[in-house]
N, C-alpha and C positions, 0 to 999 in steps of 0.2 A: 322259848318259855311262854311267850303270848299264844303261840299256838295250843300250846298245851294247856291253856289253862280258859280257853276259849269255851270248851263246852261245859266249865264250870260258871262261867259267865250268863249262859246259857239257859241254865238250871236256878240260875240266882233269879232269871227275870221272871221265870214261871214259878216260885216257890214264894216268893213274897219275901215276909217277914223273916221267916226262918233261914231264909238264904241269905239278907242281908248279914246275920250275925255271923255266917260263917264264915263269908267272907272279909270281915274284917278283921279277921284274926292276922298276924304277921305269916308271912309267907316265909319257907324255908329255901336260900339258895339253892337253886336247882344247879349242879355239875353237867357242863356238857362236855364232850371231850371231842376233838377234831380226828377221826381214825385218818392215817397217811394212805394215799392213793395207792392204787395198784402198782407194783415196781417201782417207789418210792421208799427213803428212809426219812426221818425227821433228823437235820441236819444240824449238830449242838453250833451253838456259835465258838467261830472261832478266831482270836484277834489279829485283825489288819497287820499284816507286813508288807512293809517297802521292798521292793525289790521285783522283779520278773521273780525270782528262785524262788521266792516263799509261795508265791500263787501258781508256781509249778506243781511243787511237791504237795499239796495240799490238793491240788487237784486230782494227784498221784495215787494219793491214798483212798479219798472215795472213789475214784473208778476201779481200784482193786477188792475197796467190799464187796461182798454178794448181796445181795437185795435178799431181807426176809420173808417170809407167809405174806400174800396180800390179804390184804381182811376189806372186807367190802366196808365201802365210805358210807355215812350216812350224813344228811345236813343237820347240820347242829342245832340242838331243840328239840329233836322231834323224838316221839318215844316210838320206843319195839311194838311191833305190831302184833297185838294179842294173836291167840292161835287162832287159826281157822276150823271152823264147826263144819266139817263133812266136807274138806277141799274148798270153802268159799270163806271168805273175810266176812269175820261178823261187822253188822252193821254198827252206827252210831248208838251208844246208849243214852237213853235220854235221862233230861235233867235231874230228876228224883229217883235213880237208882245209885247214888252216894256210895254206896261199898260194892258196886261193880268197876266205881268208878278207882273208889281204893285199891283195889284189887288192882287194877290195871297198872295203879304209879307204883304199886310195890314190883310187880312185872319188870315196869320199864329201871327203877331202883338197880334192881341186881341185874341188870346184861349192864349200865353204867357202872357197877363194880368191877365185874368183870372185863373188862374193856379198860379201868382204870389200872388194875393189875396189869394185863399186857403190854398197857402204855409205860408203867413203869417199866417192863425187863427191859423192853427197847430203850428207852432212856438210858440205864446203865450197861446194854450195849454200846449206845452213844457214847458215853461217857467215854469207856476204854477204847475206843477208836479215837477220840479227838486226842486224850493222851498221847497215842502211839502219833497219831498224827502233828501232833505241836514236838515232838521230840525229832519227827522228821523235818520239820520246817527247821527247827532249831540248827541240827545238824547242815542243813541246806544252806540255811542264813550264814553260817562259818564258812561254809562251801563260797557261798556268793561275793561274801565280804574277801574272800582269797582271789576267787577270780576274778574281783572289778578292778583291786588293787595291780592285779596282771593285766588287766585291759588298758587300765590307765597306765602304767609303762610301754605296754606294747603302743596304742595311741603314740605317747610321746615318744617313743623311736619312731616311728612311722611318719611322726609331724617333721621331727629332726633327718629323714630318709628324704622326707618329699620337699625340705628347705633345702638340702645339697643337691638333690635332682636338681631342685629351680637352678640354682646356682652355677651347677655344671651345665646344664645346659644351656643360662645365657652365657656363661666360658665358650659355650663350642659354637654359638652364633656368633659372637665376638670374633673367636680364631677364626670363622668363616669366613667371617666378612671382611678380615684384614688378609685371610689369604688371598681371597676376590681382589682386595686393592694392593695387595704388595703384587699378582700373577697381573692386573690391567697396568700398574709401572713398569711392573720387567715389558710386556709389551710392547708402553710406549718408550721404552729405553732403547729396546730393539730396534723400533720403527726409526728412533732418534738417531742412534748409530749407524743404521741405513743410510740414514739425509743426514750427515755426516761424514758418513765415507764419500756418497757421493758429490757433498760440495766440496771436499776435499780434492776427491779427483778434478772438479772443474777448476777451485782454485789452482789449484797446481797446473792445470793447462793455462788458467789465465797470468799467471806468473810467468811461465814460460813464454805468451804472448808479450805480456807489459813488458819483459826483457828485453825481447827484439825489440818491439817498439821503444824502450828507453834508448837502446841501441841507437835506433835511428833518429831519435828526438835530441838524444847528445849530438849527434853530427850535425842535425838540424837548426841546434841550437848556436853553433860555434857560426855558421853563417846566418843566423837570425840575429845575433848581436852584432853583426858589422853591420846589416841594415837597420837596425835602431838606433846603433850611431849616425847613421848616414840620418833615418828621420828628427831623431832628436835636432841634429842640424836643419833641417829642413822647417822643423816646427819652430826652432828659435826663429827660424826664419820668418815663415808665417806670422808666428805671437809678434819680431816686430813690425811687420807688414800690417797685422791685425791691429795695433796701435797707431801704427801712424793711419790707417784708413778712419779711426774711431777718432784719431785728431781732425783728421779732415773735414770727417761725417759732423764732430762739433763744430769746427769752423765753417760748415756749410750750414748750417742749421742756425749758427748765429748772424753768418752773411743773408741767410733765406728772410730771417726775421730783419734784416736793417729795408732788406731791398723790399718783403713784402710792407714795413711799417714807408718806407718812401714811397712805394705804389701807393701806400690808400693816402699819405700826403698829398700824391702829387692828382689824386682824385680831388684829390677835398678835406680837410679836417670837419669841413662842414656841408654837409649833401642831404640835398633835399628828393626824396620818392612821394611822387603820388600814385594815388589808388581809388578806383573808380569802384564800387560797388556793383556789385549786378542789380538787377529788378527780379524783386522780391513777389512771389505770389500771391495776388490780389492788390497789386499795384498797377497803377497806370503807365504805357507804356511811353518812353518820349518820343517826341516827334523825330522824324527823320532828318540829322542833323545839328541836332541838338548839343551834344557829343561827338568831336573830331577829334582822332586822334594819324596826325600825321607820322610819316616815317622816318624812321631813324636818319643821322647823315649816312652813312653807309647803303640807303635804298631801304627798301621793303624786309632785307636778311634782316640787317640790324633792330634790335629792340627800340620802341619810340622811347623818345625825349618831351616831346611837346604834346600840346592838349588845348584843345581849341572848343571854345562856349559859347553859344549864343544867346544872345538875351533880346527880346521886342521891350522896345521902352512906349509902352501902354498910355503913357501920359499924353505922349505928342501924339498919337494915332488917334486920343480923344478930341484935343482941339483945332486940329487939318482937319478931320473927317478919313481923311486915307488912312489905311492900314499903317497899325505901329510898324516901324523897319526896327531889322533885325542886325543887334550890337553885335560883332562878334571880337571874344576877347582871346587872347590868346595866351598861354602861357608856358614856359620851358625851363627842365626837371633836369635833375640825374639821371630819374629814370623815371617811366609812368608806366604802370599798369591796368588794362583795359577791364572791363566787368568780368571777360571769359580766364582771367588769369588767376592759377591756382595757387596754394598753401605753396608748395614744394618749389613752385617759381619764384616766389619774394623771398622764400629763406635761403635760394641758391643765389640771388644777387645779393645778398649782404652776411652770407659765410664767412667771407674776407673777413669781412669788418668783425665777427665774432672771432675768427681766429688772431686778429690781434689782441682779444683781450686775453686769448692764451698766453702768448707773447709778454705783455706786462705793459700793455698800452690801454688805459682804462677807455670804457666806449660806452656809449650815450645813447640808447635807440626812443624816439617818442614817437606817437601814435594821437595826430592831431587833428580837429575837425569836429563837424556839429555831433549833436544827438540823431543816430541811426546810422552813423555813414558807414560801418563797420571795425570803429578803432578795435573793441575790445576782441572782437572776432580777428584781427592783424595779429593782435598781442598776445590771447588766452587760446583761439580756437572754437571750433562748436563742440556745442554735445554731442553725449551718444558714444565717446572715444574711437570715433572714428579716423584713424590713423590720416587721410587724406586731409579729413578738416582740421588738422595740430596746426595752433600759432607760433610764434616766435620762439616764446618761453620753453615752450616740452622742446621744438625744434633744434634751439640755438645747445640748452642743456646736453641735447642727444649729441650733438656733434663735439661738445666741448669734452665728453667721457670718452668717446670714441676717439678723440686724438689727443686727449691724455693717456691714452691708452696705448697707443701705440707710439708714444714718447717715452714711454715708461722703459721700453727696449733700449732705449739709447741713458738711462739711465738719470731722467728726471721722475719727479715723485709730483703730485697735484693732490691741493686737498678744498674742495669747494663749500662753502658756508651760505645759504641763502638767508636774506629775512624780506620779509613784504609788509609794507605800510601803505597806508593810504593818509591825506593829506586833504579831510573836512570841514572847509570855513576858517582855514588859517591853524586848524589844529591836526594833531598828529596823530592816528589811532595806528594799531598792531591789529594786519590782520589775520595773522598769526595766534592770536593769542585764543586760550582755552579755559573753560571753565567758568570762573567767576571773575576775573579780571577780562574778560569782555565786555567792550566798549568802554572801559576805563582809560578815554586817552588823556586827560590831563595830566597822567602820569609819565606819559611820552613826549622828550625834549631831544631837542637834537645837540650834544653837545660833541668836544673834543677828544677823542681817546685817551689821550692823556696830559701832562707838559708837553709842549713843545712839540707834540704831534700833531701831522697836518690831515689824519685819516679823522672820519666823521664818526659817529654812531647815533643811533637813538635808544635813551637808557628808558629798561626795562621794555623795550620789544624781543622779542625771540631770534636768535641765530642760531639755526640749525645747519648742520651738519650734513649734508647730499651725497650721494653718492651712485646714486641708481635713476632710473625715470622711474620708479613707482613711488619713492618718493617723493619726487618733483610733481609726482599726478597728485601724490594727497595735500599736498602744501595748498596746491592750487586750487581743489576740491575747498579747502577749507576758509581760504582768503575768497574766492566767488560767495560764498553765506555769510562771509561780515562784512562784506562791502556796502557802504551806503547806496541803497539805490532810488530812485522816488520817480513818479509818473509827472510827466511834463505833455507840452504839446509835441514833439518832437517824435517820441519813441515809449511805450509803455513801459518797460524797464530802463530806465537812464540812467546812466552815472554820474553822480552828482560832486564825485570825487576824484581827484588826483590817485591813482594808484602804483607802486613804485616797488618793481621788481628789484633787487640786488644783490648780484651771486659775486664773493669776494673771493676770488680766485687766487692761491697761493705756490709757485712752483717752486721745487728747490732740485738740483744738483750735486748729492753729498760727495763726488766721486771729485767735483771740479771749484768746490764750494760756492756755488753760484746757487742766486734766487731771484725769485721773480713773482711779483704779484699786483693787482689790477684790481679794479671792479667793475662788472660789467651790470649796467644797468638799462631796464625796460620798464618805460613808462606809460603808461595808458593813462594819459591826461581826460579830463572831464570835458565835457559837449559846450564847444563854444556858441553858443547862442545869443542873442544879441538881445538888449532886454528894449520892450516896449513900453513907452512911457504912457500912451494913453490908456494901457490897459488898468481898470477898477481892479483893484487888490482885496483881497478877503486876507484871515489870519491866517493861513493855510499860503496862499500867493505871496502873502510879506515873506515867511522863511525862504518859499523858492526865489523871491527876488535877492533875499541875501545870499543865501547860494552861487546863484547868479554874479552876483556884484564882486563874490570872492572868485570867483573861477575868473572871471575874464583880467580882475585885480591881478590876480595869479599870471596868467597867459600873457600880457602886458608886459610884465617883468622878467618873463622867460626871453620873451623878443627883445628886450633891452639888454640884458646880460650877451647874449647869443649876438646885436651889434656891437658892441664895448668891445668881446673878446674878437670879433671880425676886425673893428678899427685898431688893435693893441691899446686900446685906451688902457691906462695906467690905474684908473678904480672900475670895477666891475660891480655893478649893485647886486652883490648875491644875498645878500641880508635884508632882501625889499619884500622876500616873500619866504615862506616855509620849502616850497619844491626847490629854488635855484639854491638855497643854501644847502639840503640837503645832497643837491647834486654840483657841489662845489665841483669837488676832485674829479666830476665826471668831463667838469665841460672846459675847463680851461688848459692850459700847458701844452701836454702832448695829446689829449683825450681825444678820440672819434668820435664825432658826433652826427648822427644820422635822424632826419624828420620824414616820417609818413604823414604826410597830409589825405584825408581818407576824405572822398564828398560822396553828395549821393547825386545816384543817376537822374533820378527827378527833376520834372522842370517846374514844379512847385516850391523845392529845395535850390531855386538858381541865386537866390541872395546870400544866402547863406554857405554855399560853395564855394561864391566868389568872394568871399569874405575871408575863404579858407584857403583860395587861393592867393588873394595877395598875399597873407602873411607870411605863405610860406615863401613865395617871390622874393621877399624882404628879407627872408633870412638866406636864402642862397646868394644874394648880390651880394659879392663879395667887391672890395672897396678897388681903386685902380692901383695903389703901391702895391696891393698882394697879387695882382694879377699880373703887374710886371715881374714881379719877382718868379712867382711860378713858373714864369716864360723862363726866366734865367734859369733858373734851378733845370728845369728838362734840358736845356741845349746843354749844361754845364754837362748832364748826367749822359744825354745822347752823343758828348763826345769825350766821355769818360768809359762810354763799354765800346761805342764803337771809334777804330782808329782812322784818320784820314787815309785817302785810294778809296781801295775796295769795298773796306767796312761803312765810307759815308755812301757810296750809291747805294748798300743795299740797305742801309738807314734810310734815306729817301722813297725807296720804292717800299718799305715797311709801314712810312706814314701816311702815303700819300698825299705828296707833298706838290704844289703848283707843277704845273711844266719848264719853270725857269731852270729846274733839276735838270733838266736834257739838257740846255746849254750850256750852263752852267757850273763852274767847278769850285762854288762856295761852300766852305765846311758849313755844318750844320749849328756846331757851337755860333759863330759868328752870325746866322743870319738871325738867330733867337737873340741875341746880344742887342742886335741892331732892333728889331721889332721890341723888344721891353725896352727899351733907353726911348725907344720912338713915343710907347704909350705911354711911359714918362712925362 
């Protein structure tokens, strides 16, 4: 429409006035019509159906029209092209020819009538084909609506075909798979009644074997049972043979125990060992001679007895001008021990005396002498756990298990209890004890087990229970760290205390109702040191002079109990000091009592030696009534195992007895008779 009206536009700019009026006049709708393309129809609408079938048939029906006249398209707007003047297109007319211009819209007017006509027939063309085509749809649609409703049953047969498919054929993997395992049973059924026939066939040969063999085991059997009568007899035999030897073997074990407690009687109840220390590294060495130790009576074999000291008295050599001469003292032991003598050597000489306190004979060991000599190394051992250097305690313990151990076979039982105290400035501490009751001895008294008992204890010290040496290692481990110890002039670690080993030994017999029990005690006494009076005292030297004053207090009244029980005196002062009452039950009655006097090799340490040898001297001199009697007691005993004839010579040549023996045909009882009634 704008095109067409372009060159009226046109005509308006160049005409002025008179064009503006005409063109303001209203314009009349101009009709354009769309002519359909070549092979083209205008397609009526027609309404949407569901389904595939309606957009079949509908398809149906326009591909079966024919296509009408094509009429050439033109673009919509544009008018018919006036005719051409001589075969050429006339040109633009220009603005002010108005009725050529009329002329042209009436032109282009009627081919749009024309054109509007033809557009109508095809219309009602349209028309009766979209009828004919909505009646096919219609018809289709009944068509569709029949056969969804058959699609949808055939579906559910088909769903309900392919739900028994499923089903059937998990049925036939099921049946498969139970034929697979009922065909692998029959298999192993088969294989089973295979190995079954064939244990059969064996049993059955072994049956036939057992037969014979029963066969032969019956006859076997009829003289097996006369020989088991015959043993049964034999074994009564035996069992009582095995009883009376088990009487015996007791009555030898009780005889072993009278004759070994009358050997260590007829030793001594009271025996004195000394023990020389060696020289220690970075000590001075003593002169030569210093230290004698002479030979046994027996010669050079026998172990020494005696021990020989010399001492230059310094005084007199000052005011002669000659050279001090040289004291020499002499003294004679149970037994003495040189510097070169080992651990294992001192606890083989006094084994004995530990095995009677298995026996039921309580026994006494002390470890006497200054600061340094070696008590506690006698008693405890060195460091290190070095099996060589073990003292008495780990020593005597080991032996006491080991032959409770093999008593056990003869049917005694042992059950050993230790406790360990020590005994500082008159008071009693546990040195056993742990925790917070460390160093709390005033809590420690020595009182009576019970009425009318004569066993001792100390309440609230520890009694433990032993059984092993690793025990025995830690007790001892733990009493070594509470022991009081303090620095003196003697020894830089000193003992300043009484320390007092005691294992309470219990045996019992439940077969023969017999019992037996002991205490066996080892005491490592404190450094007897002799106090000097002109020494200047600080507050530090007051405590060690009381120390002092109570150890040798102590020591004093050990030596006094230990002569009392020598003379039989009738009161014993055990109540004069804490250590002799504690070791009541040790030291009197039937008790072993044994003294290590320990000195040192030094000739620095020669006062103090000999200080430690008198005392022990003093308690070995045993008084003259008990030495005659000794006498009697041996002849009594030497002519009680052996008989007069044959049995007194070879008595004789066993003692080594004078040579009056060769001439003579005096029994042995008699001549001991006559020498104790002499010394009388």
């Amino acid at each position: 429409m704008e095109d067409a009206l372009e060159p009226e536009k046109k005509r308006t700019r160049g005409l002025g006035t008179t064009t503006k009026i005409a063109t303001s006049r209203p314009r009349a709708p101009v009709l354009t019509t769309v002519p359909p393309t070549q092979g083209q129809t205008a397609a009526p609408k027609v309404p949407k159906k569901t389904g595939p079938r309606c957009s079949t048939a509908v398809a149906t029906v326009l591909k079966n029209q024919k296509p009408g006249p094509a009429v050439p398209a033109q673009k919509p707007g544009t008018a018919a092209a006036p005719p051409m003047v001589g075969g050429k297109k006339p040109g633009k007319r220009p603005a002010w020819d108005l009725k050529g211009q009329l002329c042209d819209l009436n032109a282009e007017l009627k081919c749009c009538r024309e054109r509007t006509q033809m557009l109508a027939q095809e219309n009602q063309q349209l028309r009766d084909q979209l009828r004919e085509a909505q009646q096919q749809a219609t018809a289709l649609g009944a068509e569709r609506r029949v056969l969804e409703e058959e699609l949808v049953r055939v579906r559910t047969q088909a769903e309900q075909g392919q739900q028994e498919l499923g089903n059937l054929s998990a049925r036939v993997l099921e049946l498969e798979e139970r034929l697979g395992t009922q065909e692998g049973l029959v298999q192993e059924l088969q294989k089973e009644q295979l190995g079954l026939q064939e244990e059969r066939r064996g049993l059955a040969a072994r049956l036939e074997e057992q037969e014979r063999r029963l066969q032969g085991s019956e006859a076997a059997l009829l003289g097996s049972q006369a020989e088991v009568a015959s043993l049964q007899q034999k074994t009564a035999a035996q069992e009582a043979l095995l009883a009376e030897r088990d009487e015996r073997l007791h009555g030898l074990e009780m005889e072993r125990r009278r004759l070994h407690n009358q050997l260590q009687e007829l030793k001594g109840n009271i025996r004195v060992f000394c023990r020389v220390r060696p020289v220690l590294p970075g000590e001075s060495t003593p002169p030569p001679g210093f230290l004698l130790f002479p030979p046994g009576p027996g010669g050079p074999s026998d172990p020494p007895t005696r021990l020989s000291l010399s001492r230059s008295d310094e005084r007199r050599g000052t005011l002669s001008g000659a050279p001090a001469p040289t004291t020499r003292h002499d003294f004679s032991f149970d037994r003495v021990f040189p510097p070169g003598s080992g651990q294992d050597e001192v606890f083989e000489e006094i084994s004995m005396l530990v095995q009677s306190a298995l026996d039921g004979y309580p026994v006494c060991i002390f470890a006497y002498g200054q600061t340094g000599s070696g008590k506690t190394f006698t008693m405890e051992g060195g460091p290190g756990g070095d099996t060589q250097m073990e003292g008495l305690i780990p020593r005597a313990l080991r032996h006491l298990f080991s032959v409770a151990q093999e008593l056990s076979g003869q049917g005694w039982t042992y059950s050993f209890v230790a406790s360990y105290v020590e005994i500082y400035n008159e008071t009693v501490r546990d040195l056993l004890a742990t925790g917070t009751r460390k160093g709390q001895a005033g809590e420690c008294e020595i009182r009576r087990a019970g009425p009318g008992s004569e066993e001792l204890t100390v309440t609230n010290a520890r009694y433990v229970p032993v059984s092993c040496e690793k025990e025995v290692e830690a007790l001892l481990h733990l009493a070594h760290q509470n022991r009081a110890v303090a620095r003196t002039a003697q020894n830089e670690r000193s003992s300043r205390s009484h320390s007092v080993f005691q294992l309470q030994i219990s045996g019992e017999h439940t077969g023969r109702g017999l019992q037996c029990g002991a205490p066996l005690s080892l005491v490592d006494l404190a450094g007897s040191e002799r106090l000097d009076p002109g020494l200047a005292l600080g507050p530090g030297e007051r405590e060690r002079l009381r120390e002092t004053q109570a150890i040798n207090s102590s020591l004093s009244t050990l030596g006094l109990v230990i002569m009392a029980l020598s003379n039989k005196e009738s009161h014993v002062p055990y109540r004069n000091s804490k250590l002799t009452y504690l070791l009541q039950n040790s030291l009197g009655g039937s008790a072993k009592m044994l003294m290590f006097v320990n000195i040192s090799p030094l000739e620095e340490n020669v006062s103090e030696s000999l200080n430690s040898l008198r005392f022990a001297s003093k308690v070995r001199s045993l008084p003259i009534p008990a030495l005659s009697g000794l006498l009697v007691v041996v002849g009594f005993s030497i002519l009680t195992l052996c008989p007069s004839g044959q049995g007194g010579h070879s008595s004789r040549k066993d003692l080594h007895l004078p040579g009056i023996w060769s001439t003579t045909y005096l029994d042995p009882f008699f001549f001991f008779l006559i020498i104790g009634f002499w010394v009388f």
